[in-house]
C-alpha positions in Angstrom: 24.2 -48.1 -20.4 25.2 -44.5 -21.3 22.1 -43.6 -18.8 23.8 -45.8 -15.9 27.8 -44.6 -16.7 26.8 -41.1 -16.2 24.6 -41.2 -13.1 27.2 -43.8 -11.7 29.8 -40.7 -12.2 27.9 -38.0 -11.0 27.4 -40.5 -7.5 30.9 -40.5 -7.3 31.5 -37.7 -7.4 28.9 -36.7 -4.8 26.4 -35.7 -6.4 23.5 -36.5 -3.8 20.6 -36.2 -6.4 22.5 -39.4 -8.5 22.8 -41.2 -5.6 19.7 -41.0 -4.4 18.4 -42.1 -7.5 20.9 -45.1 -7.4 19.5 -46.1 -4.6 15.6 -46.0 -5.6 16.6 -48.2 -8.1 18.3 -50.6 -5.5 16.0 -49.7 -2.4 14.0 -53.4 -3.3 16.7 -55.4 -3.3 18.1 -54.0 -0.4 15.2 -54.0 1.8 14.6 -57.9 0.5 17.8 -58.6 1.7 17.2 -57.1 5.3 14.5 -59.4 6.2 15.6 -62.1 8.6 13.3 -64.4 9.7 10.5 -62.8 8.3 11.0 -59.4 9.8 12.8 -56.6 8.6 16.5 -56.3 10.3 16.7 -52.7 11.4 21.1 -53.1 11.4 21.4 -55.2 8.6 19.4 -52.9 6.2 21.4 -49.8 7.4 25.0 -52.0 7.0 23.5 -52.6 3.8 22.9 -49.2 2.8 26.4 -48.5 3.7 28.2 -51.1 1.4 25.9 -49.6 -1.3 27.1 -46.5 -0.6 30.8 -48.0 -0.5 30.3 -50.1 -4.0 29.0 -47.1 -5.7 32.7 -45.3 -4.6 34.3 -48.8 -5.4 33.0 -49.1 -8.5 35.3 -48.6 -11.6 34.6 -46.9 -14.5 
C-alpha cells in the first residue's frame, strides 16, 4: 500500500513518470471499458482517460 500512497503523490503532484505508470496499471481496464459494441470507442476511451487523469487529482490522501 506504501508502494501505491507514494506513486499516487508523486501523480499529483505532476510527476509524469508516476502517472504514466498509474495508468499502465489501469490501461486494461480502461481500454475494456471503451469497447462498445464490440469495437473499441475511439471518444469514450479518450473521456475515459481524462476522468483517470481527474480521479488521480481527486483522490484523497
Amino acid at each position: 500500500m506504501a508502494a501505491f500512497r507514494d506513486l499516487l503523490n508523486r501523480a499529483k503532484q505532476g510527476d509524469e513518470s508516476a502517472v504514466l505508470e498509474f495508468f499502465s496499471r489501469y490501461r486494461p481496464m480502461i481500454e475494456k471499458a471503451s469497447i462498445l459494441y464490440g469495437h473499441k470507442d475511439e471518444d469514450l476511451y479518450q473521456s475515459l482517460i481524462l476522468a483517470f487523469i481527474t480521479a488521480i487529482q481527486k483522490f484523497p490522501m
